[in-house]
C-alpha positions as CSV (number, residue, x, y, z in Angstrom):
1,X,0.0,0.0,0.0
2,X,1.2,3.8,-0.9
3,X,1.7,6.0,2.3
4,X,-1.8,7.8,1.2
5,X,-3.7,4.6,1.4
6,X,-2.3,3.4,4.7
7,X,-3.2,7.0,5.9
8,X,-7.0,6.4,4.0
9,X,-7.1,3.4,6.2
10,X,-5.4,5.0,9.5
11,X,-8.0,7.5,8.9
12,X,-11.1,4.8,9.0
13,X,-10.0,3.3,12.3
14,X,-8.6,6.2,14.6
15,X,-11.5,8.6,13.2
16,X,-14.3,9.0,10.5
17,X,-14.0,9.9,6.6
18,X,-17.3,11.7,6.3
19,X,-16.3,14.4,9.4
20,X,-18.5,12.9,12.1
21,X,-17.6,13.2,15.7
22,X,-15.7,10.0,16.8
23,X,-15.7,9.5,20.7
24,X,-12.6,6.7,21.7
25,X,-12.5,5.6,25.8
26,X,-9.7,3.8,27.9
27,X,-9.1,2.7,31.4
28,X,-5.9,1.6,33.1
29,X,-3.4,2.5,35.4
30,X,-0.4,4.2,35.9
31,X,2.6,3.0,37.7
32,X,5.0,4.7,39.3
33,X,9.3,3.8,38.9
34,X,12.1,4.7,40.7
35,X,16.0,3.6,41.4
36,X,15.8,1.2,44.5
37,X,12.2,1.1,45.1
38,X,9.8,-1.4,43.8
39,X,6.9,-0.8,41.0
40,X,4.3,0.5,42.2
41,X,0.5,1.0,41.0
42,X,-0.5,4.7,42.3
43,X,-3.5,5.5,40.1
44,X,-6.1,3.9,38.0
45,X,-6.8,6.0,34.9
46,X,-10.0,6.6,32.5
47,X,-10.2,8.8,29.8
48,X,-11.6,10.1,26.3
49,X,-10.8,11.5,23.1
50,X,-13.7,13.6,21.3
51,X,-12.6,13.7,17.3
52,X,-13.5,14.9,13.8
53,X,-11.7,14.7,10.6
54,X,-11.4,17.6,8.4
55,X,-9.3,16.5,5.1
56,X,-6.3,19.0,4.1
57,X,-6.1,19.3,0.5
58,X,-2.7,21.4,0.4
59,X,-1.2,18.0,2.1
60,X,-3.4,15.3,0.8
61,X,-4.1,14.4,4.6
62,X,-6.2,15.4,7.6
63,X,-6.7,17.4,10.4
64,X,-7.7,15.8,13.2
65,X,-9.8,18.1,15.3
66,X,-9.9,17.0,19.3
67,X,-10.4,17.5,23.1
68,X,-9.3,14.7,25.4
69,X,-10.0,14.5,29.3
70,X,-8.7,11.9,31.7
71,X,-8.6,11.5,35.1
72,X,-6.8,9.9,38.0
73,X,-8.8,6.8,39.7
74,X,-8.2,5.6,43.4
75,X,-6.4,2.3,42.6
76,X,-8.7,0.3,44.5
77,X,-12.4,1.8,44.4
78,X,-12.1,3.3,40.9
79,X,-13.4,6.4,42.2
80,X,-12.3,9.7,40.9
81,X,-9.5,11.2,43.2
82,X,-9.4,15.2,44.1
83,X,-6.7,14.8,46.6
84,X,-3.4,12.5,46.7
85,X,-0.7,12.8,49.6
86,X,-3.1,16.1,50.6
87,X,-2.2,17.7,47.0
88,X,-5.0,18.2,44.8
89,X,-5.3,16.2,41.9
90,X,-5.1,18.2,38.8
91,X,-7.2,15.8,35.5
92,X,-6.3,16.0,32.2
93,X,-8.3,18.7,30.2
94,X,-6.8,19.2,27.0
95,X,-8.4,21.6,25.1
96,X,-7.4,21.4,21.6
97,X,-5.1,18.3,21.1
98,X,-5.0,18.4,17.3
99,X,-2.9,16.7,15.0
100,X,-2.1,17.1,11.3
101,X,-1.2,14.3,9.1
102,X,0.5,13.9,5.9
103,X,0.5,10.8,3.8
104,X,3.4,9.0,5.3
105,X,4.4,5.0,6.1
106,X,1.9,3.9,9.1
107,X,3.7,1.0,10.7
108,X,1.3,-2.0,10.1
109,X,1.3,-5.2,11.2
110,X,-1.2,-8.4,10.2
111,X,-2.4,-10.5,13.2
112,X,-4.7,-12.5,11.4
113,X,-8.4,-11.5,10.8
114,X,-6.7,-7.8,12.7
115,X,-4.8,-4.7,11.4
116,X,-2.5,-3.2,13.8
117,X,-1.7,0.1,13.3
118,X,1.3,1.2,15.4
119,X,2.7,4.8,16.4
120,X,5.8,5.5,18.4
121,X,6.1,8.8,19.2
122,X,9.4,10.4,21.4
123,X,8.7,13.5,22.9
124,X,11.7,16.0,23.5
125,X,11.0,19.7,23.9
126,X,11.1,22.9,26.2
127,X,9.4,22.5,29.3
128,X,6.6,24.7,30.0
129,X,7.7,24.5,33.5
130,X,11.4,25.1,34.1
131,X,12.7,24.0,37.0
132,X,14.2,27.9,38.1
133,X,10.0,28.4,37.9
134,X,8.7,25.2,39.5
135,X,11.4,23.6,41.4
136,X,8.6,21.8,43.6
137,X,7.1,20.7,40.1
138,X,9.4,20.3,37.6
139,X,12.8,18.0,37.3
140,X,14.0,18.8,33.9
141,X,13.6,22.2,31.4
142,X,13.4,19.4,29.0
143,X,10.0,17.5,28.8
144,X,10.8,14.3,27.5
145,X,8.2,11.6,27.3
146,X,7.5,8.6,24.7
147,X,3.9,7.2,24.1
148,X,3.0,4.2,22.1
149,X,0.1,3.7,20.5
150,X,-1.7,0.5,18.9
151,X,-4.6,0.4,17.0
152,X,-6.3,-3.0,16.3
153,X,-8.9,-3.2,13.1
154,X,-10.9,-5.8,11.7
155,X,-9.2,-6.7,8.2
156,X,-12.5,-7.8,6.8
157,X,-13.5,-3.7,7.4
158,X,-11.0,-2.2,6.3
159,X,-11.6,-3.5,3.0
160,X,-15.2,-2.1,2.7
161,X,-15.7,1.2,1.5
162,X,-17.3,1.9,5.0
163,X,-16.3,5.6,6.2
164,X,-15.5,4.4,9.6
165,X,-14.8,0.7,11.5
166,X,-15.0,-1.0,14.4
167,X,-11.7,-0.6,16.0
168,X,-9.6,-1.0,19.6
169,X,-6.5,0.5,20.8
170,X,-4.0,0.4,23.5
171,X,-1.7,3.0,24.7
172,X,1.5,3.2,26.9
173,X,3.1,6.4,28.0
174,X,6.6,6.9,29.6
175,X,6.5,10.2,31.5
176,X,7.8,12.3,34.4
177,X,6.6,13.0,37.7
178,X,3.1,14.9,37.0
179,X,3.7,18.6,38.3
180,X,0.6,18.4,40.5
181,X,2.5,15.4,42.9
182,X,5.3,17.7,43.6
183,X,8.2,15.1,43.6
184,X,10.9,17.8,42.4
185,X,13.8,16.6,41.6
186,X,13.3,13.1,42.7
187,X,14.4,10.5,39.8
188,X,12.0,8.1,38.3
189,X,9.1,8.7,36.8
190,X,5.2,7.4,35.5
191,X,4.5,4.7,33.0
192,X,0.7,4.9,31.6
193,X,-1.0,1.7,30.7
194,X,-4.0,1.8,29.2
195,X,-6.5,0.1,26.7
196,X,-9.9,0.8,25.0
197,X,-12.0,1.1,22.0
198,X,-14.2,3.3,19.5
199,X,-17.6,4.2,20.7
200,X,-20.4,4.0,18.7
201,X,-21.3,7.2,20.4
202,X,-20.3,9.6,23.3
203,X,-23.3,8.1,25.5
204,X,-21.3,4.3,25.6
205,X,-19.0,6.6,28.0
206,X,-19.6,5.2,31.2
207,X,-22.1,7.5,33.5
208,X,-19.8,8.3,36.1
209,X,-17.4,10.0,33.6
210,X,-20.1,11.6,31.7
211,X,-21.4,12.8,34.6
212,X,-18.0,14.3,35.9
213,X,-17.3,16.0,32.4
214,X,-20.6,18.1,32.5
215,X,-20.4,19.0,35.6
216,X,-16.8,20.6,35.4
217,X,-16.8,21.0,31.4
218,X,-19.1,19.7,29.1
219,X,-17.7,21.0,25.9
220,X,-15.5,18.3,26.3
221,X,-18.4,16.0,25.0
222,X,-17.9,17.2,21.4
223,X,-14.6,17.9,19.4
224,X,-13.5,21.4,18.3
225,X,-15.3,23.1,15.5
226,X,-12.3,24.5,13.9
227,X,-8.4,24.3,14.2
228,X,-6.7,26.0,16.9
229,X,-3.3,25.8,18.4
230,X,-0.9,25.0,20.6
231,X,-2.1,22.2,21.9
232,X,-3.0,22.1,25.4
233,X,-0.9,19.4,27.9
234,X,-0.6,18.8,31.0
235,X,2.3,20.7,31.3
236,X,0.8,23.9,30.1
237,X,-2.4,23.5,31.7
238,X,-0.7,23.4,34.9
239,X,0.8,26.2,34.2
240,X,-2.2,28.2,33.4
241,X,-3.6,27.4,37.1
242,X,-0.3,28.1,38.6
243,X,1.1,30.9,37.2
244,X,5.0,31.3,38.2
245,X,5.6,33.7,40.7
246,X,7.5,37.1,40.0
247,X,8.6,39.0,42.7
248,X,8.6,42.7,42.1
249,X,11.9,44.4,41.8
């Protein structure tokens, strides 16, 4: 297959052709790592992505139009947390989290009657929170992350003309410290591990997070109407609700 008709194919599975809003969930947990201390399983995690595709003639690809909110689970009860250690717990409410793809060589692999479609993707860049800023919050002016993406497709599917199929996913992030549990400078880190599928539509979310999401913001029950940027992370959000302080001079 040509880069444009793996992406014609990405497309079907992680979104919609015909611009429809595509809702994906996961749950799982995150796991915190550290030299000399055992693994441990500090949060569950749930979460959703809210999509549309909007196809980009000048590149031949898309834009993929999002908001994605998660949120940190007691690892027992599954209950949403507010407070961990005393800190307050600070979900994920990323408000846009496009993407822009070009026609390029989506790693593919046949298991069968499935399609996997894999994406690794190392993150390196500025921190939004420098350490001279947020030395309580931040170990690194370099944010450097790596999450890893699978998404599983029926073969028989993909080779309809259909404009969107049935499809499940899983997803593994390698992070720092979140800023919100205030481990400084401490070494070690988060690893993500999560798995979940496409909904047929938003209401398959389950109730509780549903519930949560329109009670703290509900546009995050439909994707963006046009593309905006930067993205929002959870680096920068942070720093939106914690602005660094200056002292006068």
């Amino acid at each position: 297959m040509t880069p444009a008709e793996l992406l014609h194919a990405f497309a079907r599975t992680r979104a919609r052709l015909d611009g429809a809003e595509v809702t994906y969930w996961w749950t799982g947990d995150v796991h915190s790592w550290a030299p000399g201390e055992p693994y441990r399983r500090l949060f569950g995690f749930e979460g959703l992505n809210v999509a549309r595709l909007v196809a980009d003639e000048e590149s031949g690809g898309y834009q993929l139009l999002s908001r994605e909110a998660a949120f940190y689970l007691d690892p027992v009860t599954r209950e949403i947390m507010e407070t961990w250690q005393d800190k307050p717990v600070v979900h994920v409410w990323n408000d846009p989290a496009n993407q822009k793809w070009r026609p390029f060589p989506v790693p593919v692999t046949e298991l069968g009657d499935q399609i996997c479609f894999s994406l690794e993707i190392p993150l390196a860049y500025p921190s939004p929170l420098p350490v001279e800023e947020y030395p309580d919050n931040s170990a690194d002016d370099t944010y450097r992350a790596l999450e890893l993406f699978q998404f599983f497709a029926p073969a028989t599917a993909l080779s309809t003309e259909e404009a969107s199929v049935p499809a499940t996913m899983s997803w593994t992030r390698m992070s720092p410290w979140l800023p919100w549990m205030e481990q400084g400078a401490r070494p070690g880190g988060l690893t993500f591990h999560c798995r979940g599928r496409k909904l047929d539509a938003y209401e398959q979310v389950p109730g509780r997070t549903r519930a949560y999401i329109a009670d703290h913001h509900p546009e995050f029950a439909h994707a963006p109407e046009k593309w905006s940027e930067p993205n929002e992370t959870s680096w920068t959000y942070f720093r939106r609700l914690f602005p660094p302080h200056r002292e006068e001079s």
